[in-house]
C-alpha positions in Angstrom: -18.6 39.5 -20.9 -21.8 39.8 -22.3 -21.1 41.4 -25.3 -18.1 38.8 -26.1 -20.3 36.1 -25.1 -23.0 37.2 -28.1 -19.8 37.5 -30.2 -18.4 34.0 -29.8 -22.1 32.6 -30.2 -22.2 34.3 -33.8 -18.6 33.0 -34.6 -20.3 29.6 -33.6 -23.5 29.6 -35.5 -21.7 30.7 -38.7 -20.9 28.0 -40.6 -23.9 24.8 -40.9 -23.3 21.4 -42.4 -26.1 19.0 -43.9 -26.0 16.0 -41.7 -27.2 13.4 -40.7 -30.0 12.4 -42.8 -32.9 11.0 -42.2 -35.4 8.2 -43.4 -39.5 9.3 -43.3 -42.1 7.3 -45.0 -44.7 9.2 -46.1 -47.9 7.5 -48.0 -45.6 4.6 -48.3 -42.8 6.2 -50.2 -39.0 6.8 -48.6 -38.0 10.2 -48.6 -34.8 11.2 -47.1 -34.8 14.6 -45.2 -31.5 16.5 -44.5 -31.2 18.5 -41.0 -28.7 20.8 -41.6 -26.7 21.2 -38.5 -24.5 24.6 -37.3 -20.6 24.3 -36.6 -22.4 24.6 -32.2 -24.7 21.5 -33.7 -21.8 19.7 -34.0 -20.1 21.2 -31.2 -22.7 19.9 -28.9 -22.2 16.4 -30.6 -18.7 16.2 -30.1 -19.3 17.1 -26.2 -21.5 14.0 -26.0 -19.4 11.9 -27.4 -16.3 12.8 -25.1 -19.1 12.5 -22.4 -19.4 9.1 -23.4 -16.2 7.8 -24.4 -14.1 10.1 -22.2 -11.9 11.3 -25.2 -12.9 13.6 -28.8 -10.9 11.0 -31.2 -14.4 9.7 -33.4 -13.3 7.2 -35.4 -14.0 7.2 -38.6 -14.9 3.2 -39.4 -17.7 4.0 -36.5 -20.9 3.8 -38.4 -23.1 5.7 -35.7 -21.1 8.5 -35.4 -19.4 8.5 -39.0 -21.0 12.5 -39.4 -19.1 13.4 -36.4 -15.9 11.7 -37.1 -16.1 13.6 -40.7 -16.8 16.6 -38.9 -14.0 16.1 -36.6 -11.3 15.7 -39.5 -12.8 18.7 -41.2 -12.2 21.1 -38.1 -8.6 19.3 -38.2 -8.4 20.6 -42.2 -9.5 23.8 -41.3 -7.4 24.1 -38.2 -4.1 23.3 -40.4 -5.3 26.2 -43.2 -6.2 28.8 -40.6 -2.2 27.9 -39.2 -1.1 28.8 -42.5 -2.7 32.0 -43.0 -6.0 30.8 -45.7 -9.0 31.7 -45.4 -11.3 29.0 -43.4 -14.6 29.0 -41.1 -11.8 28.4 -38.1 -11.4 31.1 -35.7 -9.4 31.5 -32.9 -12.4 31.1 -30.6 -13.6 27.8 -32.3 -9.8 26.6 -31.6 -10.4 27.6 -27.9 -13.7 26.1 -27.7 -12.3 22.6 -29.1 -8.9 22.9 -26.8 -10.9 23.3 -24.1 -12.9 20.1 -24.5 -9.2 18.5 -25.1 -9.6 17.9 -28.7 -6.3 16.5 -30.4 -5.2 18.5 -33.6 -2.6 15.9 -34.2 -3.8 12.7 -34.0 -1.0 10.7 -35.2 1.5 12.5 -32.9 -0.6 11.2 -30.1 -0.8 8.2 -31.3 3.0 7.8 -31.6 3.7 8.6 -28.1 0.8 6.2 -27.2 2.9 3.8 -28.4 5.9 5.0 -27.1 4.3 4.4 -23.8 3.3 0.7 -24.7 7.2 -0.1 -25.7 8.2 1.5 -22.6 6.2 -0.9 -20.4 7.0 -3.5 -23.2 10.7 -2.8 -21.9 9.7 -2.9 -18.5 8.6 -7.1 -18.5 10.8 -8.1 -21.0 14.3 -6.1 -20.5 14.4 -4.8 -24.2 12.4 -3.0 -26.9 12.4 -6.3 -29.1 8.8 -6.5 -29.8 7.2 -9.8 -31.7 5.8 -8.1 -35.2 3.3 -10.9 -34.0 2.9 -9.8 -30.2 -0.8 -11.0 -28.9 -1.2 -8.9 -26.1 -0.8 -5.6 -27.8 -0.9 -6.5 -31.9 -0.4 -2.6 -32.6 3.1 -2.9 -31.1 4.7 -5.1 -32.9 3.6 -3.7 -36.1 4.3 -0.5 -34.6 7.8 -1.4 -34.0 8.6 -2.9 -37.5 7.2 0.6 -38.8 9.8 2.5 -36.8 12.5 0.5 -38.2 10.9 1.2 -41.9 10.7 4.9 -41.5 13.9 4.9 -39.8 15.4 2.9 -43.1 13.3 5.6 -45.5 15.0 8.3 -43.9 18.5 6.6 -44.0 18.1 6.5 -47.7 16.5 10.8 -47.6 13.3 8.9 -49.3 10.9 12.3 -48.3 8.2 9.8 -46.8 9.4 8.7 -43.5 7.4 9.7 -40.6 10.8 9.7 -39.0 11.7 12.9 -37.0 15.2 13.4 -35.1 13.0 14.0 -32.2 11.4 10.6 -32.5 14.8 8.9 -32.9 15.9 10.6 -29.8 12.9 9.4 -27.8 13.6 5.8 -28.9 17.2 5.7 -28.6 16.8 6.8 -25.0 14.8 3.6 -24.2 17.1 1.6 -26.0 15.5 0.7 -29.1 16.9 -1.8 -31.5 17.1 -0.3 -34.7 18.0 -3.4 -37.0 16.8 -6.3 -34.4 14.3 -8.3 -34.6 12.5 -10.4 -31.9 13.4 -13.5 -32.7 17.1 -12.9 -32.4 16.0 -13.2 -28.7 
């Protein structure tokens, strides 16, 4: 234990990036001083921040944790590359270490099902899956809806840049979704 303990701790403390910086005045002149922070720096960070906001998705328009959220996507990157075989500063044990703090490698995946949750309660008050592209109490939704529709068009046509998957057609069909309706045929 003790010797793959040390081993994971190396793993960890390979790879260092140059953040955040930092503003010092010295003799009245603004330096900026970069801390350069290890892959477990970071690590540490990103523990916080699920401490805090009970989940490891940083977003990126979040000026106070911007380094983290770039961080984040990086270990995404790298994650992808290892997948496929390249040569990256992810390891199997940095993987681990992330899985087990619930880290999402596929953030827009989740994101879709999110939403597929939202139009299944959607379904539930209203009796159908004919969400307002205007809809006040959950804007996402609506917009979310009309994008399903889109992609569903995109890949009607074989255009190669619909998000739409069989799987995802599936999932919406079984929930009734209208694929050519619109809300205010209601």
């Amino acid at each position: 234990d003790i010797m793959l303990s040390q081993k994971v701790s190396k793993l960890i403390h390979a790879g260092t990036t140059e953040l955040p910086a930092t503003s010092e005045k010295t003799n009245g002149v603004k330096t900026t001083k970069v801390k350069p922070m290890t892959w477990s720096d970071m690590f540490e960070e990103l523990k916080k921040y699920k401490e805090t906001h009970g989940n490891c998705a940083v977003p990126v328009k979040c000026p106070s944790h911007k380094h983290l959220a770039l961080w984040v996507q990086k270990q995404r990157r790298q994650y992808r590359e290892m997948k496929k075989g390249r040569s990256t500063q992810m390891t199997a044990e940095r993987s681990d270490l992330l899985n087990g703090l619930g880290f999402v490698w596929k953030v827009y995946e989740d994101n879709w099902h999110e939403m597929l949750d939202d139009l299944r309660k959607y379904k539930e008050r209203h009796g159908d899956c004919l969400v307002p592209q205007v809809y006040a109490p959950n804007p996402p939704l609506g917009h979310w809806v009309n994008n399903q529709r889109q992609a569903y068009k995109r890949m009607l046509k074989g255009e190669k840049q619909s998000s739409m998957a069989k799987e995802r057609i599936c999932l919406l069909n079984e929930i009734g979704f209208v694929w050519k309706g619109k809300a205010s045929e209601k």
